[in-house]
PyMOL Python script that loads the backbone (N, CA, C, O; Angstrom):
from pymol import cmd

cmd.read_pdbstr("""\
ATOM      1  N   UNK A   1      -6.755  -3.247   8.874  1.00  0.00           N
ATOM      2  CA  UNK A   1      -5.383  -2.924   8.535  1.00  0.00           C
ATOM      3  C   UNK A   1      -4.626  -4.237   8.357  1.00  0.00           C
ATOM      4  O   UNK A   1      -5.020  -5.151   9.081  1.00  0.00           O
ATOM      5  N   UNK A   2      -3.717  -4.479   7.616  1.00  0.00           N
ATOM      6  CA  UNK A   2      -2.642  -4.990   7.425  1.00  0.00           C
ATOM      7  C   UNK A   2      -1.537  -5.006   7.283  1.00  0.00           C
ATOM      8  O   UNK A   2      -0.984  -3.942   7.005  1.00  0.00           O
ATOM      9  N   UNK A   3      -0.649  -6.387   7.433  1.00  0.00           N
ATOM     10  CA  UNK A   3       0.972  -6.154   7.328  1.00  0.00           C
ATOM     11  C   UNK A   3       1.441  -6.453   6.150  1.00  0.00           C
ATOM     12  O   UNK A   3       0.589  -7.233   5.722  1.00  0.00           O
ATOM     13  N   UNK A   4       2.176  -6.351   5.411  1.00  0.00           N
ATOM     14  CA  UNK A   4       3.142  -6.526   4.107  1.00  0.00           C
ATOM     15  C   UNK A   4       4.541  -6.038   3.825  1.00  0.00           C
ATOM     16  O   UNK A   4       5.249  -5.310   4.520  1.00  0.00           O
ATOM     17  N   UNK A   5       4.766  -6.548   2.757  1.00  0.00           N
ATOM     18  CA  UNK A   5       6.090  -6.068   2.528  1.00  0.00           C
ATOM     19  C   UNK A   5       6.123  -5.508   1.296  1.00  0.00           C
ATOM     20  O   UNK A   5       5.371  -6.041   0.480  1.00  0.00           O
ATOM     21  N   UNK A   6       6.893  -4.417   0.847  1.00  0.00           N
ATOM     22  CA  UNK A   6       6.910  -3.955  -0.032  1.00  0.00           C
ATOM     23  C   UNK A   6       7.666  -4.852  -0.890  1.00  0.00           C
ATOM     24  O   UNK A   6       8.509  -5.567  -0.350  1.00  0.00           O
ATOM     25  N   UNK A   7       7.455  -4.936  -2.408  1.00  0.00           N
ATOM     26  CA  UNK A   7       8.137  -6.247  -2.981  1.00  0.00           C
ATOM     27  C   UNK A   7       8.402  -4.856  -4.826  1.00  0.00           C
ATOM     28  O   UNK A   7       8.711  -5.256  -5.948  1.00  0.00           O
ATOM     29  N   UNK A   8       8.268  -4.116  -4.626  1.00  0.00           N
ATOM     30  CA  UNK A   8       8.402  -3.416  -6.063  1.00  0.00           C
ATOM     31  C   UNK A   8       7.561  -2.109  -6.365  1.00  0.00           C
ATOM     32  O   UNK A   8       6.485  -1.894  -5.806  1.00  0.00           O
ATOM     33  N   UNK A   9       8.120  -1.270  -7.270  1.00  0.00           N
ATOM     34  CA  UNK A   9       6.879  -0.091  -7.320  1.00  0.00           C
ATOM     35  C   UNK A   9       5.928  -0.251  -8.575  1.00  0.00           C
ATOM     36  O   UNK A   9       5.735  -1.333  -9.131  1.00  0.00           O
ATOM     37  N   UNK A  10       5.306   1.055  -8.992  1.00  0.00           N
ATOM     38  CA  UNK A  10       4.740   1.220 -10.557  1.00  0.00           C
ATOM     39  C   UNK A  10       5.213   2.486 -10.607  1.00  0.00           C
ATOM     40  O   UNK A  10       5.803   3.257  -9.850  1.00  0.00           O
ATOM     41  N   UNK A  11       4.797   2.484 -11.692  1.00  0.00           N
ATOM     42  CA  UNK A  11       5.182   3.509 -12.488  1.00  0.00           C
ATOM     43  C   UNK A  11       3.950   3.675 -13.834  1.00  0.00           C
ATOM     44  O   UNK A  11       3.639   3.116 -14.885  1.00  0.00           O
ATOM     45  N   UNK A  12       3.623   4.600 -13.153  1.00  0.00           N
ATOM     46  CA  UNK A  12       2.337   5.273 -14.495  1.00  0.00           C
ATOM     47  C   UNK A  12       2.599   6.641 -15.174  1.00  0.00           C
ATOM     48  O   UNK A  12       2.534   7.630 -14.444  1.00  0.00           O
ATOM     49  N   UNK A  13       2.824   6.775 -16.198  1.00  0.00           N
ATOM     50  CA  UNK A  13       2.702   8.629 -16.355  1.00  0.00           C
ATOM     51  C   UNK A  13       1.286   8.543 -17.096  1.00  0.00           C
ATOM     52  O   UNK A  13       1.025   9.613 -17.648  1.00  0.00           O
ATOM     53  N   UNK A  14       0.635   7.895 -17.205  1.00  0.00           N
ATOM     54  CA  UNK A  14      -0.761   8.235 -17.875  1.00  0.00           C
ATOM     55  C   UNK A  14      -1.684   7.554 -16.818  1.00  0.00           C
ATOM     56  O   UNK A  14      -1.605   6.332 -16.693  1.00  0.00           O
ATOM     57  N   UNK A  15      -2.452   8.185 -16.140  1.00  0.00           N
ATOM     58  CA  UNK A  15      -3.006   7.918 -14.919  1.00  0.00           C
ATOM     59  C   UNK A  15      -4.263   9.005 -14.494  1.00  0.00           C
ATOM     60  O   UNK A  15      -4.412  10.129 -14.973  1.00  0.00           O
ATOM     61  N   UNK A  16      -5.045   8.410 -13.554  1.00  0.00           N
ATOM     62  CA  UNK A  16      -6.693   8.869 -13.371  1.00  0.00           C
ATOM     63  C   UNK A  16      -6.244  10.608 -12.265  1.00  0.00           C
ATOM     64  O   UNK A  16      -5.894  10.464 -11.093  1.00  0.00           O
ATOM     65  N   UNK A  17      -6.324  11.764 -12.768  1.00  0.00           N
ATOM     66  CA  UNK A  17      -6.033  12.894 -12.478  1.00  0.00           C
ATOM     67  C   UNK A  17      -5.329  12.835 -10.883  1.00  0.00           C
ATOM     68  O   UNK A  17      -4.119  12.913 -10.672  1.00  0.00           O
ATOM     69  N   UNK A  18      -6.409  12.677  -9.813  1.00  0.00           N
ATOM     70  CA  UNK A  18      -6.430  12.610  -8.767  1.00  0.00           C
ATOM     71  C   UNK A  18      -5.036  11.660  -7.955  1.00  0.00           C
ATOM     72  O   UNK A  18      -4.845  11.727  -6.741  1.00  0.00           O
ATOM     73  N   UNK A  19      -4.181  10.822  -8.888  1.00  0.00           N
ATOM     74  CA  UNK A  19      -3.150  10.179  -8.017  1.00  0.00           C
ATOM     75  C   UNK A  19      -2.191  10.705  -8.796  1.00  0.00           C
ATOM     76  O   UNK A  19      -1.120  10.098  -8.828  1.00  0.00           O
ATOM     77  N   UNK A  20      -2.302  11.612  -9.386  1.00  0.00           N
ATOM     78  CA  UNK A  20      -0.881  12.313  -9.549  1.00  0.00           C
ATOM     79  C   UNK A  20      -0.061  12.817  -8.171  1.00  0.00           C
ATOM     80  O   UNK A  20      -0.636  13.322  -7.206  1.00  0.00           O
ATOM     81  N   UNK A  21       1.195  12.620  -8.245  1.00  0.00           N
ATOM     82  CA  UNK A  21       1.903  12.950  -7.418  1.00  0.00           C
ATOM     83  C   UNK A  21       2.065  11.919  -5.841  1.00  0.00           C
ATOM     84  O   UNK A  21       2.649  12.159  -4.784  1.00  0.00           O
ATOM     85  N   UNK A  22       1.150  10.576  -6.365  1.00  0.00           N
ATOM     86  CA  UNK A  22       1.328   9.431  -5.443  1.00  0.00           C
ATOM     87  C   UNK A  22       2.491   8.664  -6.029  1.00  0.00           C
ATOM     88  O   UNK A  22       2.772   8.418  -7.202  1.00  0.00           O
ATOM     89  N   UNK A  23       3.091   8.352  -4.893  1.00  0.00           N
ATOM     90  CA  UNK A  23       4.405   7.006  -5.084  1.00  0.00           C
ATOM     91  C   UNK A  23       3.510   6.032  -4.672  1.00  0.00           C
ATOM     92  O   UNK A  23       3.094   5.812  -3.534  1.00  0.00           O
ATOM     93  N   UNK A  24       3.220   5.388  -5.868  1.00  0.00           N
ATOM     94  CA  UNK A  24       2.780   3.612  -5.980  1.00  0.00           C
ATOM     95  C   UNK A  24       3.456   2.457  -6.061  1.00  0.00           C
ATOM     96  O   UNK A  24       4.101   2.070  -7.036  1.00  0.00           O
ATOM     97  N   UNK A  25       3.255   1.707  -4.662  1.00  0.00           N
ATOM     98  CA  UNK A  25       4.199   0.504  -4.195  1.00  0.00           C
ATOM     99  C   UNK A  25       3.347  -0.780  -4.611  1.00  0.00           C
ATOM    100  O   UNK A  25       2.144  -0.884  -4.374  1.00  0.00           O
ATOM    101  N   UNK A  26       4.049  -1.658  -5.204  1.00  0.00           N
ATOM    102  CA  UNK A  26       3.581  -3.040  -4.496  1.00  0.00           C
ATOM    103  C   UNK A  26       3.737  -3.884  -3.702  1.00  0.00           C
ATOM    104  O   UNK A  26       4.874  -4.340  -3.576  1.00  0.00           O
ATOM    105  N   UNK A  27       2.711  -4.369  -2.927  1.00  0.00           N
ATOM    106  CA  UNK A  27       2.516  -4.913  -1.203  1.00  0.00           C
ATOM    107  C   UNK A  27       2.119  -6.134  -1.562  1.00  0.00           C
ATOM    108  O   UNK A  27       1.220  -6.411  -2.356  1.00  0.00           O
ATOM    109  N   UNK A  28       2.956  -7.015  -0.830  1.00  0.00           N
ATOM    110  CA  UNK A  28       2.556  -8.577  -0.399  1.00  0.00           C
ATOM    111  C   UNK A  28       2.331  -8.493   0.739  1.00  0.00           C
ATOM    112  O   UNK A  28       3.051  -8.035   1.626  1.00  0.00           O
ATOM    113  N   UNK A  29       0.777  -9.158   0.834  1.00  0.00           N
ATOM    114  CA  UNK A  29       0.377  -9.037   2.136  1.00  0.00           C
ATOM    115  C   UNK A  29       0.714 -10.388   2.917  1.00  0.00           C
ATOM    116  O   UNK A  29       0.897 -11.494   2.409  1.00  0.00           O
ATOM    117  N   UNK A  30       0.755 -10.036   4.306  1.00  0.00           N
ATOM    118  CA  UNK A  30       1.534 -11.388   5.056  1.00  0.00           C
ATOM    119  C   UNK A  30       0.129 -12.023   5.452  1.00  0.00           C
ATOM    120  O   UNK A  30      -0.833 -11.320   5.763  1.00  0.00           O
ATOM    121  N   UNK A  31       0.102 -13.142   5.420  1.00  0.00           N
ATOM    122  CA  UNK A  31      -0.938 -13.885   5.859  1.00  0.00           C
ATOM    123  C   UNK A  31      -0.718 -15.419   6.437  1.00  0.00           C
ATOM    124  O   UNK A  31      -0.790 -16.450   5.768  1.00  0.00           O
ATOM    125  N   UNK A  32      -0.404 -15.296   7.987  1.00  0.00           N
ATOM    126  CA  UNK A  32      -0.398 -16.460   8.661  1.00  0.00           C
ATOM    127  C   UNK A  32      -1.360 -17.580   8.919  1.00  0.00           C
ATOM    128  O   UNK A  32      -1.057 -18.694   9.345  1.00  0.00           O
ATOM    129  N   UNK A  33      -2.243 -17.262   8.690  1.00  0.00           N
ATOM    130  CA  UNK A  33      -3.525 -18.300   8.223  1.00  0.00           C
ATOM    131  C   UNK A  33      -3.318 -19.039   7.554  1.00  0.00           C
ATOM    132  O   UNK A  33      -3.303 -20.214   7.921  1.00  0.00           O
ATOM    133  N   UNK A  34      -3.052 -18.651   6.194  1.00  0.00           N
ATOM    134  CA  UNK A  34      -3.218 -19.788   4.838  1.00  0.00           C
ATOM    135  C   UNK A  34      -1.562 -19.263   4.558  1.00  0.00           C
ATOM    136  O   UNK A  34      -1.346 -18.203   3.970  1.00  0.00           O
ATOM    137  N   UNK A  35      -0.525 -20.087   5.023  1.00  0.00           N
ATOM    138  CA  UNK A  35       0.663 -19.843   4.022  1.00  0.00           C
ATOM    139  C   UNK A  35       0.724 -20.307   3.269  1.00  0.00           C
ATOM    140  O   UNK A  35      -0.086 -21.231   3.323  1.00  0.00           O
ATOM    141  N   UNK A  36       1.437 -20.309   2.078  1.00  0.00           N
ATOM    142  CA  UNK A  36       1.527 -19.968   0.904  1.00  0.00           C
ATOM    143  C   UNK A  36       0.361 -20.057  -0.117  1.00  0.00           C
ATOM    144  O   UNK A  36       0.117 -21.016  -0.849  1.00  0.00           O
ATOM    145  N   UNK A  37      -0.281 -18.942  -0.038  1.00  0.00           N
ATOM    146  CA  UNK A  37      -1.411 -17.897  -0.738  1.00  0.00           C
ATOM    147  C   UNK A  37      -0.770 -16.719  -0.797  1.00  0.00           C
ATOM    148  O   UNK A  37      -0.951 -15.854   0.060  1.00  0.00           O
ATOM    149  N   UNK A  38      -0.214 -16.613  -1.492  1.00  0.00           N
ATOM    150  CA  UNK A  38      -0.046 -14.861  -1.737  1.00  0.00           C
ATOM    151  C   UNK A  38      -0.916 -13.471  -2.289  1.00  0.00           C
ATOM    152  O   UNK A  38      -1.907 -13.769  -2.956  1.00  0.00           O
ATOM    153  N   UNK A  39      -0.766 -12.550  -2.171  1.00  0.00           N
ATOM    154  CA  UNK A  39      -1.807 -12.028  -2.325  1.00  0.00           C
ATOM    155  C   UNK A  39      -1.030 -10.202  -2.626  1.00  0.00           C
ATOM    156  O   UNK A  39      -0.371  -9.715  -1.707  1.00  0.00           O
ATOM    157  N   UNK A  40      -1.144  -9.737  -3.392  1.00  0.00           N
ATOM    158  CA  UNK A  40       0.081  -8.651  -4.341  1.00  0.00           C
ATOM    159  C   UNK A  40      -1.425  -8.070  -4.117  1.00  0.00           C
ATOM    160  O   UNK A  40      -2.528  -8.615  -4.066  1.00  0.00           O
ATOM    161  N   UNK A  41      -0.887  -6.438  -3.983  1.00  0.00           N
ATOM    162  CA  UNK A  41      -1.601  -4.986  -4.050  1.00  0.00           C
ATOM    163  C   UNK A  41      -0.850  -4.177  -4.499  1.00  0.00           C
ATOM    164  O   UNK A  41       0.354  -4.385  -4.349  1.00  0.00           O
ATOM    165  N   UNK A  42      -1.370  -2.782  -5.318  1.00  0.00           N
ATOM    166  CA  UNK A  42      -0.869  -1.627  -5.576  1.00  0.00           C
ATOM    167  C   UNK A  42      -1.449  -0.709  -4.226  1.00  0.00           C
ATOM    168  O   UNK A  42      -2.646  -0.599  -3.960  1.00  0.00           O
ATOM    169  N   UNK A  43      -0.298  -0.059  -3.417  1.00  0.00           N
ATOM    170  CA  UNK A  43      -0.835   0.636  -2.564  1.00  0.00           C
ATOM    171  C   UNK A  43      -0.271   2.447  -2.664  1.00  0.00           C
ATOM    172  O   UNK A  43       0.880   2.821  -2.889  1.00  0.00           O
ATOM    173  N   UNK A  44      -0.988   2.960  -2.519  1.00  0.00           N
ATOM    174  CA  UNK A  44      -0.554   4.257  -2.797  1.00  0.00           C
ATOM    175  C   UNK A  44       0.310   4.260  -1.119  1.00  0.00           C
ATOM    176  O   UNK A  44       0.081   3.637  -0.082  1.00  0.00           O
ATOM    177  N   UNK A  45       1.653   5.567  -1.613  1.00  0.00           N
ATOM    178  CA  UNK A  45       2.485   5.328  -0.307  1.00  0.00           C
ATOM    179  C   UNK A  45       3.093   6.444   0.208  1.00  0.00           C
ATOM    180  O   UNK A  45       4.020   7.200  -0.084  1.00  0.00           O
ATOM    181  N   UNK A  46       1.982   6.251   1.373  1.00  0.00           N
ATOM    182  CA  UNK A  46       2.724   7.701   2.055  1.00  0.00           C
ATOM    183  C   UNK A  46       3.652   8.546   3.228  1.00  0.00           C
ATOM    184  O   UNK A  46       3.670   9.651   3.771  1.00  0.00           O
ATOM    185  N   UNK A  47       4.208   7.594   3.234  1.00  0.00           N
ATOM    186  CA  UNK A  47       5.412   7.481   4.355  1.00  0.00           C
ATOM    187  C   UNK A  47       6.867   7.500   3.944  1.00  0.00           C
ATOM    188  O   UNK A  47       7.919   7.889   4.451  1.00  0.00           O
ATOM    189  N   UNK A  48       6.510   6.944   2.869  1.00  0.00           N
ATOM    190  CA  UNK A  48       8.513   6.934   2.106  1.00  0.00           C
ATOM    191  C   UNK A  48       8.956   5.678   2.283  1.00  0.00           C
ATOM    192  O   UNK A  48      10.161   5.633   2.534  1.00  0.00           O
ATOM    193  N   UNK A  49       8.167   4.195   2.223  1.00  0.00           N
ATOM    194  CA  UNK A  49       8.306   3.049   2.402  1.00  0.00           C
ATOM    195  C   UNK A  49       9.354   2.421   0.821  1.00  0.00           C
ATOM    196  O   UNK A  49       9.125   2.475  -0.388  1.00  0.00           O
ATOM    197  N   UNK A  50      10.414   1.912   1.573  1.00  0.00           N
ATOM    198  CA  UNK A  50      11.149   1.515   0.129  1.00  0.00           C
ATOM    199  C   UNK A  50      11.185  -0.028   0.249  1.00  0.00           C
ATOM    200  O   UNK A  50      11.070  -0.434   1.406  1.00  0.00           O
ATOM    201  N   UNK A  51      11.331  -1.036  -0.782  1.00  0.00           N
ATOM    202  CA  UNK A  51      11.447  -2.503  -1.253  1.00  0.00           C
ATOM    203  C   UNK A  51      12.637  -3.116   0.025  1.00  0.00           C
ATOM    204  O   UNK A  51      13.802  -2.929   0.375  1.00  0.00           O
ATOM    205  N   UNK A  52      11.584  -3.845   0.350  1.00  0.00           N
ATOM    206  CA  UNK A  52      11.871  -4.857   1.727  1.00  0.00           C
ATOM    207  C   UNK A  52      11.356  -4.724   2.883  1.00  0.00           C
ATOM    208  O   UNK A  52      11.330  -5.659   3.683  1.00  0.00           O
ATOM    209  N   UNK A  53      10.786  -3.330   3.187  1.00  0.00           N
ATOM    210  CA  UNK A  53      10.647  -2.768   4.128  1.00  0.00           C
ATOM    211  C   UNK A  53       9.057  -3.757   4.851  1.00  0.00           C
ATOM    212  O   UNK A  53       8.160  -3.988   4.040  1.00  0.00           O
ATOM    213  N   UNK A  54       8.933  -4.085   5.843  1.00  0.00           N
ATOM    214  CA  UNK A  54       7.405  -4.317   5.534  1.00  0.00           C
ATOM    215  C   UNK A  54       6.246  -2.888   6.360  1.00  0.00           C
ATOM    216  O   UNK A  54       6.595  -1.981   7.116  1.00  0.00           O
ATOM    217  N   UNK A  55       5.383  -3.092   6.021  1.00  0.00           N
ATOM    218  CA  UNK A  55       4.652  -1.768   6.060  1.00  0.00           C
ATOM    219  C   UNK A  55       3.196  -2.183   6.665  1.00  0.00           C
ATOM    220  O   UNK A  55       2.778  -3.340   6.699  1.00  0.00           O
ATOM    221  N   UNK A  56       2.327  -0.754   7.250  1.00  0.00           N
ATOM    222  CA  UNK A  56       1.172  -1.455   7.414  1.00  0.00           C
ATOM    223  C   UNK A  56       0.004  -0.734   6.514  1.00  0.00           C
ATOM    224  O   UNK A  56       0.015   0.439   6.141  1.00  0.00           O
ATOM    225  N   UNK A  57      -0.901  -1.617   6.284  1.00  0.00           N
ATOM    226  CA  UNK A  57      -1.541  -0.791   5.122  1.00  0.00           C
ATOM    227  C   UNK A  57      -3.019  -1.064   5.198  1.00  0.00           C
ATOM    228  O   UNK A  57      -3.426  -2.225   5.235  1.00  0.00           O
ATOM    229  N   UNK A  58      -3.992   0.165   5.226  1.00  0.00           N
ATOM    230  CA  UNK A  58      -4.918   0.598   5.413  1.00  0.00           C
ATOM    231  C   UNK A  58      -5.583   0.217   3.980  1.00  0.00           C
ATOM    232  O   UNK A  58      -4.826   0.201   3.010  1.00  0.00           O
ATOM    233  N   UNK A  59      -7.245  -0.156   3.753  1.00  0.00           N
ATOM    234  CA  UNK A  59      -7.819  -0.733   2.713  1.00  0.00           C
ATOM    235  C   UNK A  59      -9.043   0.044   2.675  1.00  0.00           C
ATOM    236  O   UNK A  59      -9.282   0.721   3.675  1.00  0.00           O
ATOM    237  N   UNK A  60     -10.091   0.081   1.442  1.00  0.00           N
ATOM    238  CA  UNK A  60     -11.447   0.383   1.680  1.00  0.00           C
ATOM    239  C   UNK A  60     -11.470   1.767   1.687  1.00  0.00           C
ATOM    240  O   UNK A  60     -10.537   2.381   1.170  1.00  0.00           O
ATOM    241  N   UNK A  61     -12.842   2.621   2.441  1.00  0.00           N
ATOM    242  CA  UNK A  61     -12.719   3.749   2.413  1.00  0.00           C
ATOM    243  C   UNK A  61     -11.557   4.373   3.365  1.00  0.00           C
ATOM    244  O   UNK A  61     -11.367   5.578   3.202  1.00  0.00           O
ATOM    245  N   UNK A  62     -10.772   3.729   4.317  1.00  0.00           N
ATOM    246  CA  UNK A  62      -9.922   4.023   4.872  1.00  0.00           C
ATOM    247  C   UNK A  62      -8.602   4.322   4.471  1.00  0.00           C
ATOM    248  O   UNK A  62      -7.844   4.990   5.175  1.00  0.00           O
ATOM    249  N   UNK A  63      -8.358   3.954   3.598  1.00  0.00           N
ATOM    250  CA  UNK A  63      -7.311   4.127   2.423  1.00  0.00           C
ATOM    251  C   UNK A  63      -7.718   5.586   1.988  1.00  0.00           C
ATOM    252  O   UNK A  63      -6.901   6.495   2.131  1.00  0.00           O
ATOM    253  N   UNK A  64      -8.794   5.791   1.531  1.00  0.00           N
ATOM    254  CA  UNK A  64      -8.789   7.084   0.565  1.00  0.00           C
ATOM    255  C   UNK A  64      -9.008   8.199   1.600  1.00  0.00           C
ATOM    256  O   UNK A  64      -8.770   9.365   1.282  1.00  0.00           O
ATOM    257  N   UNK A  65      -9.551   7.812   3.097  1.00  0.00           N
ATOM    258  CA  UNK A  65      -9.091   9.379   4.126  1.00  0.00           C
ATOM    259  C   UNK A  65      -7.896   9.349   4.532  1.00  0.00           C
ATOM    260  O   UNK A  65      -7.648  10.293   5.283  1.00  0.00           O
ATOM    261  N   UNK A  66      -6.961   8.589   4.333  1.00  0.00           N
ATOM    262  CA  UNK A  66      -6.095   8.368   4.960  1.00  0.00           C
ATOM    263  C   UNK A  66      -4.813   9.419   4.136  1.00  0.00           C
ATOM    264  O   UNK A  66      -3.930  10.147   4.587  1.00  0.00           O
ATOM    265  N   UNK A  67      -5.282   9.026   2.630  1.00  0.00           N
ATOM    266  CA  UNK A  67      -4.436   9.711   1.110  1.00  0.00           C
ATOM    267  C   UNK A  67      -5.207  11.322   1.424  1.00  0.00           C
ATOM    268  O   UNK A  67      -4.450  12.189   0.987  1.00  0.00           O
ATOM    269  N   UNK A  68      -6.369  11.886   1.996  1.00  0.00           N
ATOM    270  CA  UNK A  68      -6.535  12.650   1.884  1.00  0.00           C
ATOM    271  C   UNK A  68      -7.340  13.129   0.973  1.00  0.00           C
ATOM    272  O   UNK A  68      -7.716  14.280   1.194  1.00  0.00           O
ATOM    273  N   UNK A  69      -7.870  12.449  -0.319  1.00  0.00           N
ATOM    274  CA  UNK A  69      -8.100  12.260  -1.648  1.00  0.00           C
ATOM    275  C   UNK A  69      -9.690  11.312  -1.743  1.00  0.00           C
ATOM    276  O   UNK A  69      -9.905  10.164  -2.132  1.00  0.00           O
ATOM    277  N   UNK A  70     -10.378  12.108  -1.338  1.00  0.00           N
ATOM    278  CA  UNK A  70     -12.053  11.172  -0.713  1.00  0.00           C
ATOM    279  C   UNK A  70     -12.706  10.938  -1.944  1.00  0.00           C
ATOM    280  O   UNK A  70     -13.772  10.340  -1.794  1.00  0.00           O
ATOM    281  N   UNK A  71     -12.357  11.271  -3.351  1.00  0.00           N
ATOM    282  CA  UNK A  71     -12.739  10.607  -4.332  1.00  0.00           C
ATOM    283  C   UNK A  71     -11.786  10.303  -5.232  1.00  0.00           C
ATOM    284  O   UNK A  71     -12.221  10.210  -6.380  1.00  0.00           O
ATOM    285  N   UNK A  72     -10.411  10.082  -5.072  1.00  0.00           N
ATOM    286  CA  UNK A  72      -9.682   9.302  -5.563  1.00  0.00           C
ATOM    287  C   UNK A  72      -9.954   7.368  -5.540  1.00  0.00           C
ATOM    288  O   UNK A  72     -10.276   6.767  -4.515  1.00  0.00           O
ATOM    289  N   UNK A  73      -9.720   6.662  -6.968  1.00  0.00           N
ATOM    290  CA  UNK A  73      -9.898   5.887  -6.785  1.00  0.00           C
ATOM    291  C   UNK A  73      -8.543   4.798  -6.117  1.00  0.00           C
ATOM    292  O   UNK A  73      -8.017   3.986  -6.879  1.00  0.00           O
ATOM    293  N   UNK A  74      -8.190   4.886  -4.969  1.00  0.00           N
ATOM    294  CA  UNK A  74      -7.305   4.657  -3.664  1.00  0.00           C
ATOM    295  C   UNK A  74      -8.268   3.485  -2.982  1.00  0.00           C
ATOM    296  O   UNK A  74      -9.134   3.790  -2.162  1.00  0.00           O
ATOM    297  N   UNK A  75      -8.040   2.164  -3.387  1.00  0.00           N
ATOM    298  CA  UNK A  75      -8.250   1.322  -2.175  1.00  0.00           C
ATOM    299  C   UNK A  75      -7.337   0.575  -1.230  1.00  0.00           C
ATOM    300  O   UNK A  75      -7.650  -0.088  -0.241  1.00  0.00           O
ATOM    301  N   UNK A  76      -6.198   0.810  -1.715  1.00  0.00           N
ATOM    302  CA  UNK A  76      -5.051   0.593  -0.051  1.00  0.00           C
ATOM    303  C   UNK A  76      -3.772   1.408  -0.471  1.00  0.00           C
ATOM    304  O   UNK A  76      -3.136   1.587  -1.509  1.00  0.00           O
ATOM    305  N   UNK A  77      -3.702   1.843   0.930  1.00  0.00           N
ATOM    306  CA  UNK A  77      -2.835   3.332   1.434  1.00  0.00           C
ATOM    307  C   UNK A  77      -1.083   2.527   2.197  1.00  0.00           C
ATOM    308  O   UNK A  77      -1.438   1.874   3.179  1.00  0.00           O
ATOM    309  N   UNK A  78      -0.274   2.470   2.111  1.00  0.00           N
ATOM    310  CA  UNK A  78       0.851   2.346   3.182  1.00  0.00           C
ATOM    311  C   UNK A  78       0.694   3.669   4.062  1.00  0.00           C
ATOM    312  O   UNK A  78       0.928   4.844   3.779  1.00  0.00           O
ATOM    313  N   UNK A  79       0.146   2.982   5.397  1.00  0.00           N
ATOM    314  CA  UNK A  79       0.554   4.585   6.370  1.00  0.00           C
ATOM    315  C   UNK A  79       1.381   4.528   7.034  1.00  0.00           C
ATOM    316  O   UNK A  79       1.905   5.513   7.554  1.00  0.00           O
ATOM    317  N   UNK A  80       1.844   2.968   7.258  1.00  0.00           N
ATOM    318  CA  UNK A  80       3.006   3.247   8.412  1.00  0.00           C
ATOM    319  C   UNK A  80       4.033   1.919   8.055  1.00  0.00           C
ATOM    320  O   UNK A  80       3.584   0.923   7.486  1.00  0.00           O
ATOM    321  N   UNK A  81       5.763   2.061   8.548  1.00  0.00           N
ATOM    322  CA  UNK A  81       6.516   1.387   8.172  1.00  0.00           C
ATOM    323  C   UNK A  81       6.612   0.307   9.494  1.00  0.00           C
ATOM    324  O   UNK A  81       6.527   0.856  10.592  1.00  0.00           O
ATOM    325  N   UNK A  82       6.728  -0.707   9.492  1.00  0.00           N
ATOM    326  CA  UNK A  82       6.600  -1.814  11.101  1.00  0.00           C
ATOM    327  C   UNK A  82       8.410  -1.740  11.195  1.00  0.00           C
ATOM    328  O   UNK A  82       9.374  -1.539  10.456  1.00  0.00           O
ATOM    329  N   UNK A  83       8.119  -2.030  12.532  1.00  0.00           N
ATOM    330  CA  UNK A  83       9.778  -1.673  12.927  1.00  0.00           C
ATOM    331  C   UNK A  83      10.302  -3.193  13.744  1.00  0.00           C
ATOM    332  O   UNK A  83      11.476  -3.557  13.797  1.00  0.00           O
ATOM    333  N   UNK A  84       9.291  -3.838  14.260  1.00  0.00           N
ATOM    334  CA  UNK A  84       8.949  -5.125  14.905  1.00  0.00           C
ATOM    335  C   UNK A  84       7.588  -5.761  14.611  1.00  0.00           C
ATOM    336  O   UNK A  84       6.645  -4.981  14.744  1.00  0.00           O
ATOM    337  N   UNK A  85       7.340  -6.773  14.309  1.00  0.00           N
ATOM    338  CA  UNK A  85       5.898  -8.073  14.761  1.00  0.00           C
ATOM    339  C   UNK A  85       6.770  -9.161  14.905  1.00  0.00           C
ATOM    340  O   UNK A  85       7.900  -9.467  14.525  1.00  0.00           O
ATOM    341  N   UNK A  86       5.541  -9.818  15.829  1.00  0.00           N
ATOM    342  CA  UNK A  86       5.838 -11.327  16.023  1.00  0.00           C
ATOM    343  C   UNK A  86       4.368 -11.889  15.482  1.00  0.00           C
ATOM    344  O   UNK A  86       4.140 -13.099  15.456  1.00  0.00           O
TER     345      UNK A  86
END
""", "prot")
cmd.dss("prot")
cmd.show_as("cartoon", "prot")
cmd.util.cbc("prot")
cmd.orient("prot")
């Protein structure tokens, strides 16, 4: 899992059957290791996460049980909004 911030959405109306009806965010992931490396994802979002917010976000096959959607092509999910980190 990881932390990020939401930085913008997408917007598709022509799209692979199965993510219809997903709100697709884009996530900058935080990475205290190597600062400044940035690193941008499309994450499907299912909490109601809006731009600024930072979020935590699930990758891999964990992403796609998470969407519910086990052959959607979903490799990172927002499941939850962070309210505090240090």
């Amino acid at each position: 899992m990881h932390i990020g911030k939401v930085v913008g959405n997408v917007v598709s109306t022509k799209k692979e059957e199965t993510l219809t009806g997903f709100k697709l965010m884009i996530v900058e992931l935080i990475n205290h290791k190597n600062e400044g490396i940035h690193k941008e994802l499309v994450a499907v979002d299912l909490v109601g996460a809006g731009r600024g917010e930072y979020v935590l976000v699930a990758t891999g096959s964990s992403a796609r049980v998470a969407s519910g959607q086990k052959d959607a092509p979903i490799d990172a999910t927002i499941v939850g909004i962070v309210d505090t980190f240090e």
